[in-house]
C-alpha positions as CSV (number, residue, x, y, z in Angstrom):
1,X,-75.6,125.0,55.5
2,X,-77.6,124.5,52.2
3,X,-80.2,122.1,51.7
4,X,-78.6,118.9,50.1
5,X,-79.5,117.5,47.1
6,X,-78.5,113.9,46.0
7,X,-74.8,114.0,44.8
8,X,-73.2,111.1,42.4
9,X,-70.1,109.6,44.5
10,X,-67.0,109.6,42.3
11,X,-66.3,106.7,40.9
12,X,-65.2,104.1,42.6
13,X,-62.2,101.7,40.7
14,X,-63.7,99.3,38.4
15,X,-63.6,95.9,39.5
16,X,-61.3,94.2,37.1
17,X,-61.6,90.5,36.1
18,X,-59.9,87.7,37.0
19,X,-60.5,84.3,35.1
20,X,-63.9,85.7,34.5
21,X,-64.7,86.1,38.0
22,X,-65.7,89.2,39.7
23,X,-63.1,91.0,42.3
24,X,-66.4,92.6,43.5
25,X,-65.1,94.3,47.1
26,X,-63.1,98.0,47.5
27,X,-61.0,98.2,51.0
28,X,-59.6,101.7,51.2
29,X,-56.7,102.5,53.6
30,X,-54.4,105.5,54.1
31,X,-53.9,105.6,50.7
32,X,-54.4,102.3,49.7
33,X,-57.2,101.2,47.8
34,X,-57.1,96.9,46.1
35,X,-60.1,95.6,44.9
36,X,-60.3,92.0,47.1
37,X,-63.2,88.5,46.5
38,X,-65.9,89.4,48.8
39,X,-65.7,87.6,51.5
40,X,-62.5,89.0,51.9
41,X,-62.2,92.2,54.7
42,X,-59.4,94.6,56.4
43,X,-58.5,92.1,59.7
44,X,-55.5,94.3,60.5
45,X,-53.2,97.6,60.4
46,X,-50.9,99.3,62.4
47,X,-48.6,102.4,61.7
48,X,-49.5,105.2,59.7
49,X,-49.9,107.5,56.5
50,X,-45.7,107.5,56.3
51,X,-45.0,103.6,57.2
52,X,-47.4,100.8,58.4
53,X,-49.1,97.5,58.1
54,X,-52.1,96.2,56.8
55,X,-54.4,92.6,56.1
56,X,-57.4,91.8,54.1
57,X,-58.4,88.2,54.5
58,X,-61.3,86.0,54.2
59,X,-61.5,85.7,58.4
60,X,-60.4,82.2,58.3
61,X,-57.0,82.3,57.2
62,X,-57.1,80.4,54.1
63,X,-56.3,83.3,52.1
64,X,-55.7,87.0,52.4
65,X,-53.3,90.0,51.0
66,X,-50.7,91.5,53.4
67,X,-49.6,95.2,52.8
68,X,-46.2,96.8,54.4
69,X,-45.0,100.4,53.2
70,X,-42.3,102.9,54.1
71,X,-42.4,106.4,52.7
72,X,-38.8,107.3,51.2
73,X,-37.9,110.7,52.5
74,X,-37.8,113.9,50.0
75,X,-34.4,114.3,50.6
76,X,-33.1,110.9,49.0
77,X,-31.6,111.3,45.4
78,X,-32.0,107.6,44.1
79,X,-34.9,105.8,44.3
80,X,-34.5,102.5,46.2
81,X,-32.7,99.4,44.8
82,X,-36.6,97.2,44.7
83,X,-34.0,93.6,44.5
84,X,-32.2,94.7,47.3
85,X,-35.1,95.1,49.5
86,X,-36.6,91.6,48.4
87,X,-33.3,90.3,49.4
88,X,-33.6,92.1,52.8
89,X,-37.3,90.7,52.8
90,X,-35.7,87.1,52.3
91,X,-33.5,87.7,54.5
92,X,-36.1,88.5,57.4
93,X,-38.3,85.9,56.6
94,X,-35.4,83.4,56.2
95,X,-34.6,83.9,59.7
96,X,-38.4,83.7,61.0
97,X,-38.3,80.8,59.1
98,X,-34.9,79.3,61.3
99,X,-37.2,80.5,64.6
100,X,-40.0,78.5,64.0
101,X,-38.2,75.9,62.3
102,X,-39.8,75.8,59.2
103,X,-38.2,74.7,55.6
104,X,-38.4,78.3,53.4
105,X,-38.0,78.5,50.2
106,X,-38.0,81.6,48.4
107,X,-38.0,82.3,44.4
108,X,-37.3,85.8,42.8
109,X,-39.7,86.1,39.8
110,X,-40.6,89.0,37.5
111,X,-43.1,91.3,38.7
112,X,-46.8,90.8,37.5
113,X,-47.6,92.1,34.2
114,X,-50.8,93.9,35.9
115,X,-48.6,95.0,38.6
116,X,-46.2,97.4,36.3
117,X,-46.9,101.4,36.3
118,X,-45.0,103.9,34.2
119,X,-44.3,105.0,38.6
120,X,-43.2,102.2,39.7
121,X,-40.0,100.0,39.8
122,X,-41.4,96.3,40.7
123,X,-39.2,93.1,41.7
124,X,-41.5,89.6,42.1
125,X,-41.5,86.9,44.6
126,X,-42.6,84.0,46.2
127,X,-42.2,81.6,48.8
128,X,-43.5,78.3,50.3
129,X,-43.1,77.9,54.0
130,X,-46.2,76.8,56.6
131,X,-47.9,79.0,53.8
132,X,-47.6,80.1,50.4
133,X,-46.9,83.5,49.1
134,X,-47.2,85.3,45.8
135,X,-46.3,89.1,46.2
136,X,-44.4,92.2,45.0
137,X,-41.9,94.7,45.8
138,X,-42.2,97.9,44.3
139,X,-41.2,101.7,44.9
140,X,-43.6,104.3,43.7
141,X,-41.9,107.8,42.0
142,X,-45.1,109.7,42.7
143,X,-46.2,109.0,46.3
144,X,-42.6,107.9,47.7
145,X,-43.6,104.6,48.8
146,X,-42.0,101.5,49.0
147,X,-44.4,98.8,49.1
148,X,-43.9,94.9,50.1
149,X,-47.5,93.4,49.2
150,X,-48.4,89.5,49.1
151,X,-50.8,87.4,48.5
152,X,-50.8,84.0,50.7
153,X,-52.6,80.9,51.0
154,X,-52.6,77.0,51.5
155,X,-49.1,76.4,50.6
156,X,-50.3,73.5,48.5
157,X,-51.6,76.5,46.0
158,X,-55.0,75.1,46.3
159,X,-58.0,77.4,45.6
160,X,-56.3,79.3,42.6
161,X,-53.8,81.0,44.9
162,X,-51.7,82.2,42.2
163,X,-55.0,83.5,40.2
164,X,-56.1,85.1,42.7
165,X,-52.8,86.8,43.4
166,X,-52.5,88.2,39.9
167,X,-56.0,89.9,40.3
168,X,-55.6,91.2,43.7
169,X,-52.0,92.6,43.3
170,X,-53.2,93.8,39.8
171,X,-55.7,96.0,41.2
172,X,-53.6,97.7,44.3
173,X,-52.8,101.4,44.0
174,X,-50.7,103.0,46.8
175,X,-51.9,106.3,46.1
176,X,-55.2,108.2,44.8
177,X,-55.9,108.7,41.5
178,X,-57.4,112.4,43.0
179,X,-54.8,113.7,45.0
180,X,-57.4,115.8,47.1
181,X,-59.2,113.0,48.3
182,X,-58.8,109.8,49.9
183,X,-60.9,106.3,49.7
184,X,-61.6,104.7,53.4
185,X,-63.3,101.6,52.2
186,X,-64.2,98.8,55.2
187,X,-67.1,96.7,56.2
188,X,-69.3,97.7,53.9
189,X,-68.8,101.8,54.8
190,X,-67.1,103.9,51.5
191,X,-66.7,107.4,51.9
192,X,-63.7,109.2,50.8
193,X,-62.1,112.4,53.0
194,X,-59.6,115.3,51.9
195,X,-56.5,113.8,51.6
196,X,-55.0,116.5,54.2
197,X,-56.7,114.8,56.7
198,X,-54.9,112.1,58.9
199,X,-56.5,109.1,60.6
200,X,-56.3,110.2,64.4
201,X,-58.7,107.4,65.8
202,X,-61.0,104.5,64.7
203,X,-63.7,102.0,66.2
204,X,-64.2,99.3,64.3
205,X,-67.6,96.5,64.8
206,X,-69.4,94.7,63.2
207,X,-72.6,97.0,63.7
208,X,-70.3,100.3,64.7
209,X,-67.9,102.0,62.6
210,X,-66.3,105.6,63.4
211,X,-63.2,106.9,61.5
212,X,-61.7,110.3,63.1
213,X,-59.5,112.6,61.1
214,X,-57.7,115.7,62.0
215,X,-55.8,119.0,60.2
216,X,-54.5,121.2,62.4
217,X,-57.6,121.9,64.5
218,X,-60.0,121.2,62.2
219,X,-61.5,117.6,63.2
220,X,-63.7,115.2,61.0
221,X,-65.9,112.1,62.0
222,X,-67.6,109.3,59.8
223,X,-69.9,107.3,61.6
224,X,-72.3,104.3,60.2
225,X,-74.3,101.9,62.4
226,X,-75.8,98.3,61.1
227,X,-79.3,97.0,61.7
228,X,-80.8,100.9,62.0
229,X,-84.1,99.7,62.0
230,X,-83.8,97.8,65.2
231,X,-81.4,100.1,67.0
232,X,-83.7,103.1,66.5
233,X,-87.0,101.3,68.2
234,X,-88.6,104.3,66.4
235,X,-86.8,107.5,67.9
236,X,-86.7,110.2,65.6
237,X,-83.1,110.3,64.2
238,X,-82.1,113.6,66.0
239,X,-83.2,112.4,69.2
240,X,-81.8,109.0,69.1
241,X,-78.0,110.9,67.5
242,X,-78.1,112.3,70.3
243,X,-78.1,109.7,73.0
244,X,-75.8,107.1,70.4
245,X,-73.0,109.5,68.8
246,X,-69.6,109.4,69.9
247,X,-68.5,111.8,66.9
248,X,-68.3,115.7,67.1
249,X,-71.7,116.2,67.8
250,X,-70.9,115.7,71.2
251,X,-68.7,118.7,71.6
252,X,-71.2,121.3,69.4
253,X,-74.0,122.9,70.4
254,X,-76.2,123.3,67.0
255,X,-79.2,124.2,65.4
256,X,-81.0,121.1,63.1
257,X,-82.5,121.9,60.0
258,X,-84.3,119.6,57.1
259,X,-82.4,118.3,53.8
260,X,-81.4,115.4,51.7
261,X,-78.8,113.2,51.2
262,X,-78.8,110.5,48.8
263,X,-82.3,110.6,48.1
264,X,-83.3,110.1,51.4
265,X,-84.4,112.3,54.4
266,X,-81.2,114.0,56.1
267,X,-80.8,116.2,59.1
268,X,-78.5,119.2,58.8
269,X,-76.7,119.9,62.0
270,X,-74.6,123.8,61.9
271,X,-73.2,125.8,65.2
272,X,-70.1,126.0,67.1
273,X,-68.3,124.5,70.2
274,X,-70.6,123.5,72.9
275,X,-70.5,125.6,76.0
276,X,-67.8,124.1,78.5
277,X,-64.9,122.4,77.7
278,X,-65.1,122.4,74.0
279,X,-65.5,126.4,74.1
280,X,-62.6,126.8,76.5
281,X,-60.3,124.1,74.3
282,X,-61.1,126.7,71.5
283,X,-60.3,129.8,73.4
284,X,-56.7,127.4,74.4
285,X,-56.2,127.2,70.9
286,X,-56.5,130.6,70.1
287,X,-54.2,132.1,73.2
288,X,-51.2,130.0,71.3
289,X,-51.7,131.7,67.8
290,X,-53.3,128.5,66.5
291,X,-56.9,129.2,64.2
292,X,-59.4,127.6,66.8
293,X,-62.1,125.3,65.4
294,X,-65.1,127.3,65.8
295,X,-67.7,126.1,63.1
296,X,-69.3,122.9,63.4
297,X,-71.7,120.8,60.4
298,X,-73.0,117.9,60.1
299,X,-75.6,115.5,57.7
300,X,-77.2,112.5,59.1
301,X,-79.4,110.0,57.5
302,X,-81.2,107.0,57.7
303,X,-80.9,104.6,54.5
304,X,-83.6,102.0,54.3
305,X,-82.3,100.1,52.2
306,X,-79.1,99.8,53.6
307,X,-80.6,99.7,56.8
308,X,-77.8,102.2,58.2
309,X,-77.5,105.3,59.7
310,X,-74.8,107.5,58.5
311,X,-73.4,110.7,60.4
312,X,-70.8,112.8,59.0
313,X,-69.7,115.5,61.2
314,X,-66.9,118.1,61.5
315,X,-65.4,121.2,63.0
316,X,-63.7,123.5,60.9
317,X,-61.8,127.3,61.2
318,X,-63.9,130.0,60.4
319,X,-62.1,130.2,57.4
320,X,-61.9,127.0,55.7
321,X,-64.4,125.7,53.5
322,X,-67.1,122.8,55.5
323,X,-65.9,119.2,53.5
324,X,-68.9,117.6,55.0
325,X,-71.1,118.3,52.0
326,X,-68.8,117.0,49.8
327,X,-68.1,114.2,51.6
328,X,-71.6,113.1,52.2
329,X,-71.8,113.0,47.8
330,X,-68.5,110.9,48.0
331,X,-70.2,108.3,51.0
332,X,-71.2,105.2,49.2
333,X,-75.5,104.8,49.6
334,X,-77.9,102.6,48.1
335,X,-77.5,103.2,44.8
336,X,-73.9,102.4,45.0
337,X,-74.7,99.1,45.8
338,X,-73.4,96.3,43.3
């Protein structure tokens, strides 16, 4: 693996404006990336790349932006009818609504001027219930999605809801604007992975984060840790990796090398499957025809001024190119700060 040398990110989405106020925070999410306020932060998901869930919200529950998406199939010949499935969305909430026993009421609107792409069809809503709402229905031509997203708050309206709903829904992009890669933004971790890559497996605290991705055989893991300086009581990074990883590294045995990442001192981790288990999954791979997973890289580093360690590991065929370089210039350091 070459000796890294610090690598500008690409750029980020620039935090639009909204009634001169700042929409300072990214969240990144299969696909998804919407500029939020900052104390706002992913709370929720479920599902996947093709259909799925999602909620950013300020962790009390006075406001926050709910995302649900369904990937049309290649095989349909209209688009969807975006009315028709704010009807069906009525509909559904309508009867949640007669379940709780809660007055609805629900208004169609025109979509948000900010909202509108040359891509999309877009139908507007709202509704006032135990809450307030202020969202969007809109099906994507170029990534197949169809995508209910809202905005909800006090359902007085207090607190600029409906300001605050324009800039949030204004900047929320179902798909990237590179197609090869992919923004996963949370918690204060940015890094951005080949979009071929699927989410296979996450840990997500306050001090911890992993994010697992697979293609094929070839596995990737982003780890960062919080409060580096006290978890490390000193150790030199490669030791203490060792005993606090729960990436890839644990399955490789490697050689470690010197480099840099980000300006900083980085360790550069290269080898193959460890011997065991992860050398006879590889050989089980190869007996049914499949390319095993044979090379392994990493780069770790300690940023001081973050205070975090990051570790970005993978295993790769012995054909494909190592992402982990690439990646490392795409993970959000110090400099990135704003």
């Amino acid at each position: 693996m070459p000796t890294l040398v610090k690598t500008a990110p690409a750029p980020a989405p620039a935090a639009p404006k909204r009634g001169g106020a700042d929409l300072p925070r990214l969240v990144g999410w299969q696909g998804f990336t919407v500029r939020v306020p900052n104390t706002w932060d992913l709370t929720g998901f479920s599902g996947a790349n093709e259909s799925g869930y999602l909620r950013v919200d300020d962790g009390n529950g006075e406001q926050g932006l709910e995302i649900k998406w369904a990937t049309e199939p290649r095989k349909a010949k209209t688009p969807p009818d975006v009315t028709v499935r704010r009807d069906s969305y009525f509909s559904a909430l309508r009867k949640t609504a007669r379940k709780k026993r809660i007055t609805l009421e629900t208004k169609e609107t025109d979509a948000p001027r900010a909202v509108l792409r040359p891509e999309r069809g877009a139908a507007g809503f709202s509704w006032v219930g135990d809450r307030k709402a202020v969202g969007v229905v809109w099906h994507c031509t170029a990534c197949r999605r169809t995508v209910i997203a809202q905005v909800l708050g006090d359902r007085s309206g207090k607190n600029g809801l409906s300001a605050v709903a324009a800039g949030v829904l204004g900047t929320l992009r179902c798909h990237p604007e590179d197609p090869e890669w992919r923004v996963w933004a949370l918690y204060d971790l940015q890094t951005e992975v080949p979009s071929d890559y699927k989410l296979v497996g996450q840990q997500l605290m306050n001090v911890y984060l992993r994010l697992q991705f697979a293609r094929g055989t070839s596995r990737l893991s982003v780890e960062q840790w919080a409060l580096a300086n006290i978890a490390r009581h000193g150790d030199y990074l490669d030791e203490w990796l060792r005993g606090n990883t729960k990436g890839l590294m644990r399955e490789a045995r490697y050689v470690v090398d010197e480099g840099e990442a980000h300006g900083h001192a980085a360790l550069l981790l290269s080898g193959g499957p460890a011997l065991g288990v992860p050398m006879l999954h590889a050989a089980r791979e190869a007996l049914h025809l499949r390319r095993p997973a044979t090379r392994f890289g990493a780069v770790a580093w300690h940023c001081e001024e973050t205070n975090k360690i990051f570790s970005i590991q993978g295993f790769r065929t012995r054909r494909q190119e190592d992402p982990v370089e690439a990646m490392v210039g795409r993970t959000r350091c110090h400099e990135d700060r704003g």
